[in-house]
LUMVEX-112230 format. One line per field, with one value per residue: residue number from 1; residue in one letter; x, y, z of N, C-alpha, C in turn. Coordinates in steps of 0.02 Angstrom, whole numbers, plus 50000, padded with zeros to 5 digits. Each point is the difference from the previous one (the first is absolute). Layout:
// residues N
pos = (NUM:...)
code = (a:...)
neast = (X:...)
nnorth = (Y:...)
nup = (Z:...)
caeast = (X:...)
canorth = (Y:...)
caup = (Z:...)
ceast = (X:...)
cnorth = (Y:...)
cup = (Z:...)
This chain:
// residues 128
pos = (1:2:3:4:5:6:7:8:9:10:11:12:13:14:15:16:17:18:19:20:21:22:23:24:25:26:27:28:29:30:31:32:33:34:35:36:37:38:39:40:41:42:43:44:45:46:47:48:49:50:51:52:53:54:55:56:57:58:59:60:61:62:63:64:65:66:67:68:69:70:71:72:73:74:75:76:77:78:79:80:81:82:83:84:85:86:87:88:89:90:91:92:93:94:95:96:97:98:99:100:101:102:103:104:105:106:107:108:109:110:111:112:113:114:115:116:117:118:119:120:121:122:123:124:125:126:127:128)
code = (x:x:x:x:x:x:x:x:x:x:x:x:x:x:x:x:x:x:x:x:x:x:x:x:x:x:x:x:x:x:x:x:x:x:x:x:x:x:x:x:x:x:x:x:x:x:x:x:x:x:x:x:x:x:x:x:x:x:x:x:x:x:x:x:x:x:x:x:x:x:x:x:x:x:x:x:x:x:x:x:x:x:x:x:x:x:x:x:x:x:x:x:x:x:x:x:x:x:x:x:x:x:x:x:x:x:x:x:x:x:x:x:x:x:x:x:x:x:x:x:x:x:x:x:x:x:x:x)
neast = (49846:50030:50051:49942:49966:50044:50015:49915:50017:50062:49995:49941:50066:50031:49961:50005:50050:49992:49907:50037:50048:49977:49968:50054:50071:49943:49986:50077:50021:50030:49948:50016:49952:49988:50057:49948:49942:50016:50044:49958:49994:49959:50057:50048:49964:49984:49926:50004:50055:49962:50044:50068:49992:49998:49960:50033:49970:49983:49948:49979:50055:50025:49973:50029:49974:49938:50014:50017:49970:49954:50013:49994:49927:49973:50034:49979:49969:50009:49976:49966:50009:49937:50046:50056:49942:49998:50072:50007:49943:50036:50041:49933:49984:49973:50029:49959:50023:50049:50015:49969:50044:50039:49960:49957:50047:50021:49953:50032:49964:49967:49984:49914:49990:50073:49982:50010:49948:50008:49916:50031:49947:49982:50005:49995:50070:49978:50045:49942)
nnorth = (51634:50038:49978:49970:50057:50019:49937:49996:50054:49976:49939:50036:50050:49957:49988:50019:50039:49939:49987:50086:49983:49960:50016:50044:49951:49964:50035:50015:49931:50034:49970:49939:49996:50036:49965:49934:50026:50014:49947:50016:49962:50004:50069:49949:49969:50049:50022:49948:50023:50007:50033:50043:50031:50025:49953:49960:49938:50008:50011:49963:50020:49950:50000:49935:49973:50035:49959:49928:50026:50018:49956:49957:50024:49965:49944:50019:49924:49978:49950:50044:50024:49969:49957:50041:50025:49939:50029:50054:49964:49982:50047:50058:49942:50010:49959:50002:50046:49992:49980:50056:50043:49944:49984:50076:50000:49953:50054:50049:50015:49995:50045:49999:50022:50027:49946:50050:49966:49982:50011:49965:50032:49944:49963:50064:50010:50082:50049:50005)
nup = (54020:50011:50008:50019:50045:50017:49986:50026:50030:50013:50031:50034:50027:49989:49997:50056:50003:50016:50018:50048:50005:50025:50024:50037:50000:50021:50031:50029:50018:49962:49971:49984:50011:50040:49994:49968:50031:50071:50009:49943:50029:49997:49985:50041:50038:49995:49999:49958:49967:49950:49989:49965:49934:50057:50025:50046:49997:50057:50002:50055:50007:49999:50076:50011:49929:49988:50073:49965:49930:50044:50035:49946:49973:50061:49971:49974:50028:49934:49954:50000:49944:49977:50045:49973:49955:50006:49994:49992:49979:49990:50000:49954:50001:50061:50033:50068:49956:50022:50075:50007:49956:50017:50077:49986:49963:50036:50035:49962:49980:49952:49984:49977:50068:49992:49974:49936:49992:49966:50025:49948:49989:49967:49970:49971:49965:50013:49957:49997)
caeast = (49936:50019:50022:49976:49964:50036:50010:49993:49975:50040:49985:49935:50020:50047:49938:49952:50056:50007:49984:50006:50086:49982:49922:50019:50022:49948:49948:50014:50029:50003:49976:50039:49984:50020:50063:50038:49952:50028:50050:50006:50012:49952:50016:50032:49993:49922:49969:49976:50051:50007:50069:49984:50071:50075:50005:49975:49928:50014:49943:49990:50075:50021:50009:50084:50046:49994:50046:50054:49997:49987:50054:50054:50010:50031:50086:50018:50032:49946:49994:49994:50015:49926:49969:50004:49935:49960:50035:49960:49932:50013:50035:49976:49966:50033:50001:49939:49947:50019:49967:49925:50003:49991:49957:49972:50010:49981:49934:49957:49940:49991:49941:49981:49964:49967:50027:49949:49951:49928:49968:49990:49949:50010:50082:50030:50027:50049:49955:49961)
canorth = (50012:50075:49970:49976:50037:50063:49961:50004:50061:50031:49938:50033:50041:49960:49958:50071:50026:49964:50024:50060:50018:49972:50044:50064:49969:49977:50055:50042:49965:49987:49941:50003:50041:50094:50013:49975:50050:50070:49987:49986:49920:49994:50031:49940:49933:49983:50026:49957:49967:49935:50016:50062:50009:50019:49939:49945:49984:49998:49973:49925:49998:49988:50061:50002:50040:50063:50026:50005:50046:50060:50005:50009:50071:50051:50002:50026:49951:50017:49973:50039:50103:50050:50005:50069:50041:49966:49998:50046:49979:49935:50034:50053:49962:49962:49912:49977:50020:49948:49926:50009:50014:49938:49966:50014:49986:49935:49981:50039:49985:50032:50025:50011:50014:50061:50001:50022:49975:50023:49953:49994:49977:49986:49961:50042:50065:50044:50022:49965)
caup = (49966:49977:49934:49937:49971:49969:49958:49966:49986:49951:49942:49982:49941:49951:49971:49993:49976:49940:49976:49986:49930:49941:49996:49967:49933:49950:50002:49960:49924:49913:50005:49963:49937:49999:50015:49941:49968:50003:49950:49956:49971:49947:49935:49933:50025:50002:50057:50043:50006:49939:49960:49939:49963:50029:50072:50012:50035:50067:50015:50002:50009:50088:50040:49986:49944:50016:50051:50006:49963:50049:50038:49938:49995:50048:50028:49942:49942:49947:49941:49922:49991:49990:50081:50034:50020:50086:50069:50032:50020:50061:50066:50034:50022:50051:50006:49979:49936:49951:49991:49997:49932:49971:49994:49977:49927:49987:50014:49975:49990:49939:50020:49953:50039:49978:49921:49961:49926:49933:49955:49932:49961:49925:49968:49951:50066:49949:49943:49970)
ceast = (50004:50041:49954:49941:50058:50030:49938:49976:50042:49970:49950:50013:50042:49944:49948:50042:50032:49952:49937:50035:49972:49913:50026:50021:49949:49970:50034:50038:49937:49967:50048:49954:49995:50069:50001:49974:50068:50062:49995:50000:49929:50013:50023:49972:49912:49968:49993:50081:49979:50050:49948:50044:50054:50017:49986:49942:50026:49931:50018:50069:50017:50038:50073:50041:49986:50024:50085:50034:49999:50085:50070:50012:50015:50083:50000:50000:49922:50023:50009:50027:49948:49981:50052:49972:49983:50043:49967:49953:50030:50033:49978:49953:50042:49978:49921:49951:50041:49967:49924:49970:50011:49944:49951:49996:49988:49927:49969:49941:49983:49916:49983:49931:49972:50023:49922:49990:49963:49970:49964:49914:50021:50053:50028:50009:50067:49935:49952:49982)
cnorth = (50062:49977:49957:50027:50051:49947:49993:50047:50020:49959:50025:50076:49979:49980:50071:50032:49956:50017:50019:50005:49936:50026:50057:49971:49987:50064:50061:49965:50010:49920:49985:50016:50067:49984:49990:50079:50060:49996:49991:49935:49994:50014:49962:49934:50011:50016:49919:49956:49942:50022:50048:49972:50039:49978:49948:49985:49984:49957:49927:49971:49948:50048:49979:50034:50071:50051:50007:50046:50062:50002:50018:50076:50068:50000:50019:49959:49998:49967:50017:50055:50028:49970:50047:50033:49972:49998:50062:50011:49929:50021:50010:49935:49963:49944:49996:50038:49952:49940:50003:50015:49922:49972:50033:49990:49940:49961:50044:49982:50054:50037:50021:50047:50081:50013:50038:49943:50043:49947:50038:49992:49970:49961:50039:50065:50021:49985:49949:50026)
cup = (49955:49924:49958:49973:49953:49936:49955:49948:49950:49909:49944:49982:49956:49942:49957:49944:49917:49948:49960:49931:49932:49963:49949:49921:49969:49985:49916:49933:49940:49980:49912:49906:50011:49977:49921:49935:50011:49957:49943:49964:49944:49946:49965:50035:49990:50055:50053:49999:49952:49952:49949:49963:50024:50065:49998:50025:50070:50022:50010:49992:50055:50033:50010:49964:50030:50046:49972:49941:50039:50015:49956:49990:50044:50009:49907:49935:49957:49954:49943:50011:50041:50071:50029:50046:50048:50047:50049:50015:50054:50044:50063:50066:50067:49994:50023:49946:49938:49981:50013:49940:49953:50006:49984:49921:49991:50016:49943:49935:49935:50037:49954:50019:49971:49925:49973:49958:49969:49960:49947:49967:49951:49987:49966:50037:49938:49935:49943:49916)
């Protein structure tokens, strides 16, 4: 009887203890847009990842291609000259921000939420 309470006790800190360690990971992981913001990626891909004139568009990508590019660039391999620059931004990234960093790009979404308008009085605008 002693062994299967102490069995299951152990089962219920095994469980407990599990998680515990996964709560903390969620708790203190980086969500993958702080990561795409803290890195720099907007400067050439765009705040929303719809491409610049010095990036590609990433937005709405299949999350395949996008992992497996991730992955290209982390062992150093790159296409172009001008994907250089993205080996070290792919390095610095462990395997699940990798592949969390794909499927976030590939759900990502254009926001227009906190875009400025201006409405216009008049059909005529600039000097009269």
């Amino acid at each position: 009887m002693i062994n299967i309470l102490e069995d299951g006790y152990l089962q219920h800190m095994k469980i407990l203890i599990f998680t515990l360690s996964l709560f903390s990971i969620l708790l203190f992981a980086e969500d993958s847009e702080t990561i795409y913001l803290k890195n720099g990626c907007p400067n050439c891909h765009g705040f929303y990842g719809q491409g610049t004139s010095s990036g590609p568009r990433l937005q709405n990508k299949k999350e395949a291609l996008l992992l497996r590019r991730l992955i290209d660039l982390k062992k150093g391999i790159t296409r172009t000259p001008q994907g250089t620059v993205m080996l070290s931004f792919a390095q610095i990234l462990d395997d699940n921000q990798t592949r969390a960093m794909a499927h976030y790009l590939s759900i990502m979404k254009t926001s227009y939420e906190n875009r400025i308008e201006y409405d216009y009085e008049g059909d005529d605008f600039g000097d009269s």
